[in-house]
C-alpha positions in Angstrom: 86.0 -7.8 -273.7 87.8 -4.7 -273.1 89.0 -6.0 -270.3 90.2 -9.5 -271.9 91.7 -7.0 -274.8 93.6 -5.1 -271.9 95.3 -8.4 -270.9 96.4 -9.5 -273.9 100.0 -9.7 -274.9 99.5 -8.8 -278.4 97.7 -5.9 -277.7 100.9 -4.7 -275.7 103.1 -5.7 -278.0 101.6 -3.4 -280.7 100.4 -0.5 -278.2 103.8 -0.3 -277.4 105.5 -0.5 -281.1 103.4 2.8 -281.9 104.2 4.2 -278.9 107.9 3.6 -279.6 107.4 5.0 -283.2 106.1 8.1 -281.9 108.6 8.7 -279.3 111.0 8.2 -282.0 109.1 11.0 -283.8 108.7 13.4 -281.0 112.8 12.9 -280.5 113.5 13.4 -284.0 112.1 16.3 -284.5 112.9 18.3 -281.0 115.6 20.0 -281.5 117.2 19.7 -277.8 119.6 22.4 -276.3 121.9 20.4 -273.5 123.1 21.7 -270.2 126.0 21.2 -269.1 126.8 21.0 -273.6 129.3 18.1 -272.7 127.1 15.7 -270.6 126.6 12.8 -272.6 130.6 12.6 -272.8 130.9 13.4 -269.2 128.6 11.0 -268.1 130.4 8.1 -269.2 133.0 9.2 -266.4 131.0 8.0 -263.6 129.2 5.4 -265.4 127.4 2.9 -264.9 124.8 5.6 -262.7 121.5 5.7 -261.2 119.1 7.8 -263.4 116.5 9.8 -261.2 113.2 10.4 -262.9 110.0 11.7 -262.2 106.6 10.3 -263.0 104.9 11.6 -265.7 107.9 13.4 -266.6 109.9 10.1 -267.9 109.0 9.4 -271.9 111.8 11.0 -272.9 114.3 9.8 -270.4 116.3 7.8 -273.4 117.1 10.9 -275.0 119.7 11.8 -272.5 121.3 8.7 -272.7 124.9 8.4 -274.1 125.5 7.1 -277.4 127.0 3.5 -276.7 125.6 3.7 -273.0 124.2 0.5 -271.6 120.6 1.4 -269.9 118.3 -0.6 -268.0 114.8 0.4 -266.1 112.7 -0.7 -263.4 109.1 -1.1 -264.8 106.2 -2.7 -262.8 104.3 -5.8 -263.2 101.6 -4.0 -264.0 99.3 -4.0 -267.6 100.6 -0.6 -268.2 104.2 -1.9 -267.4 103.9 -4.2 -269.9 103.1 -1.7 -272.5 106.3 0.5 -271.0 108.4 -2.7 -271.3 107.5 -3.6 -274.9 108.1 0.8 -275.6 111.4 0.6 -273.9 112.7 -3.1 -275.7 112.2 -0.8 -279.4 114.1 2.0 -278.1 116.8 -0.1 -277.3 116.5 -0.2 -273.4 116.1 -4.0 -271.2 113.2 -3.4 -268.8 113.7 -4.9 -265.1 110.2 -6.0 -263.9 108.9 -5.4 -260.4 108.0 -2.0 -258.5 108.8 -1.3 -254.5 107.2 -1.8 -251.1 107.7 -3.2 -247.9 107.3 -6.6 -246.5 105.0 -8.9 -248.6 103.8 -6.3 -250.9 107.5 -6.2 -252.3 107.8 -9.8 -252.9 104.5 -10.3 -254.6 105.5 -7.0 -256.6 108.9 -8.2 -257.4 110.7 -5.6 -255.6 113.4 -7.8 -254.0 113.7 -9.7 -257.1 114.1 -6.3 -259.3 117.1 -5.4 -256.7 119.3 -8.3 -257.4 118.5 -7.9 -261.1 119.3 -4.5 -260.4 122.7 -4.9 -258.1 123.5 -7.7 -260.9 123.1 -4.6 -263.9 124.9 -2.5 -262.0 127.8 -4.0 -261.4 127.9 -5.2 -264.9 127.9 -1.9 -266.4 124.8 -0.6 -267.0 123.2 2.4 -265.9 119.5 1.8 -264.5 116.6 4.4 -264.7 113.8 4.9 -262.1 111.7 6.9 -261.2 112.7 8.3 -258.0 109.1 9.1 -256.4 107.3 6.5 -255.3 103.6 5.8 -257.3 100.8 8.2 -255.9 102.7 10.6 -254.1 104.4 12.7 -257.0 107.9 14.5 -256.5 108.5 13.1 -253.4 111.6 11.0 -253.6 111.6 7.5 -251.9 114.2 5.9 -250.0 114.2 3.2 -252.4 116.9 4.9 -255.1 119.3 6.1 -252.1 119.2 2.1 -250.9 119.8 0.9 -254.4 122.7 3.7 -254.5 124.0 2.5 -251.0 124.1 -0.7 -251.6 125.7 -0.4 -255.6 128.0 2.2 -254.9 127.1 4.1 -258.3 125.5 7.8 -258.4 122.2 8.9 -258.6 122.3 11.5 -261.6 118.8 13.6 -261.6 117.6 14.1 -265.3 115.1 16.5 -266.6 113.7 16.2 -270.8 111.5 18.5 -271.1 109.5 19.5 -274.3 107.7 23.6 -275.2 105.3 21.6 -277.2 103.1 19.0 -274.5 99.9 18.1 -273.4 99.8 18.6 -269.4 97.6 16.1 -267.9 95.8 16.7 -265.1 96.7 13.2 -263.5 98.2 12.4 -260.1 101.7 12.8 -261.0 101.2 15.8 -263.3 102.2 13.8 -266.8 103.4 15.9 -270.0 103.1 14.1 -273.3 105.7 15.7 -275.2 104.4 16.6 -279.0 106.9 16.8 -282.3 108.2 19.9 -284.0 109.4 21.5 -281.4 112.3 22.4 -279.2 113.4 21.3 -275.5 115.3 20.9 -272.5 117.8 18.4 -271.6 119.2 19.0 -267.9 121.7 16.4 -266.1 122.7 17.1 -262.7 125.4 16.2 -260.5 126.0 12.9 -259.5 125.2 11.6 -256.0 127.0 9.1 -253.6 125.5 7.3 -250.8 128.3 5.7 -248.4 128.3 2.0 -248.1 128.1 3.0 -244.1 125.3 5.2 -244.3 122.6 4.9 -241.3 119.1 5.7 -241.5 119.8 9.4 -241.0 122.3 9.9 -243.7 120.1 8.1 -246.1 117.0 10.0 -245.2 119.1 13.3 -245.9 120.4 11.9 -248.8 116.5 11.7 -250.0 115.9 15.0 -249.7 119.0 15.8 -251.2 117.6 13.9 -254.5 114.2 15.9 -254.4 115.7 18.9 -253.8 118.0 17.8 -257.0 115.4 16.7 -259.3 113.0 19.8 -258.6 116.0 21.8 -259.4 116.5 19.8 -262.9 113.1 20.3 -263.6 112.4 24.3 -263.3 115.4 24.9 -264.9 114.3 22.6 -267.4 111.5 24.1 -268.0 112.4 28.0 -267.4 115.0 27.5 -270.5 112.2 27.0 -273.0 110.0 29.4 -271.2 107.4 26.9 -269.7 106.8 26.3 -266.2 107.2 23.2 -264.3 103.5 21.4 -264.0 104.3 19.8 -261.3 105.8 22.9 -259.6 102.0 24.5 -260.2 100.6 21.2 -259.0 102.4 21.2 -255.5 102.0 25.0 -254.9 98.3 24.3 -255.1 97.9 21.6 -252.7 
């Protein structure tokens, strides 16, 4: 039954109108200090832009968006993508379904599908948001978000929203559910540029160059409301 329950689209669709409510909540009621003060008007510079986000450190992406600032994100096909879909559709952001791989694993995923769709957003003005490490193997960047930046020609733009007030879970990719009342961190790094030309070894430095980007967002994220990255803590461990 639980199961049956788990599938159902109603069950989504109100699982993720509460969810949305609450993430509404936590947002209005953070008070958010923004570095650099002028990104959301910068941004719109080099829009539309590839927004690089870690696992577990995502449910408040939207708050760094732009006002006016067309977003889209890549959610899986997954039962828990559904849920994410139906979260993003109240806040206002289209969901793109299908999740990476190679070979026949993408296609039954969606992946090549979700590219187009992707390309096609792109190059209508959108920004897109994903989540630049692949599943299971947190806050290491794939070479997924470089291809998609190769072959758009928009930036990758690392984001970090971070909250003092969370609960760390001790899950694979190091989640923090951010809580209300509270205050927090909005970083926006640089943008990045992949050439049209790039070969396999440009695009493989270009991948580190996002890591080493989005770890950067992150601890200084997290150092400016005195907290320390979890998933910093996680990967010293191992």
């Amino acid at each position: 039954m639980l199961k049956r329950l788990g599938r159902s689209h109603f069950v989504h669709v109100i699982v993720g109108a509460l969810a949305a409510a609450y993430l509404r909540l936590v947002g209005a009621t953070t008070r958010y200090a923004f570095e650099p003060a002028d990104i959301k008007t910068r941004a719109l510079s080099f829009a539309p832009f590839i927004v690089a986000m870690w696992h577990g450190q995502h449910f408040m992406i939207h708050m760094a968006s732009p006002q006016g600032a067309r977003v889209s994100a890549l959610i899986s096909r997954s039962g828990d993508g559904e849920i994410n879909a139906q979260i993003l559709k109240h806040l206002g952001v289209e969901a793109i379904r299908g999740s990476g791989g190679g070979g026949w694993k993408s296609r039954r995923k969606g992946g090549m599908s979700a590219t187009r769709e992707m390309l096609r957003v792109l190059s209508d003005g959108s920004s897109i948001a994903l989540t630049a490490d692949v599943p299971k193997v947190s806050r290491v960047a794939g070479l997924g978000i470089v291809t998609l930046a190769k072959m758009s020609g928009r930036p990758i733009v690392p984001v970090a929203v971070v909250s003092k007030r969370r609960v760390d879970i001790a899950s694979w990719d190091s989640a923090s559910i951010p809580l209300p009342f509270t205050r927090g961190s909005i970083i926006v790094g640089e943008p990045i540029y992949v050439a049209a030309d790039a070969d396999d070894a440009t695009l493989e430095t270009t991948r580190q160059q996002v890591e080493a980007a989005m770890n950067d967002v992150h601890a200084r994220a997290y150092a400016n409301i005195g907290s320390i990255d979890p998933g910093s803590v996680r990967r010293q461990a191992a």
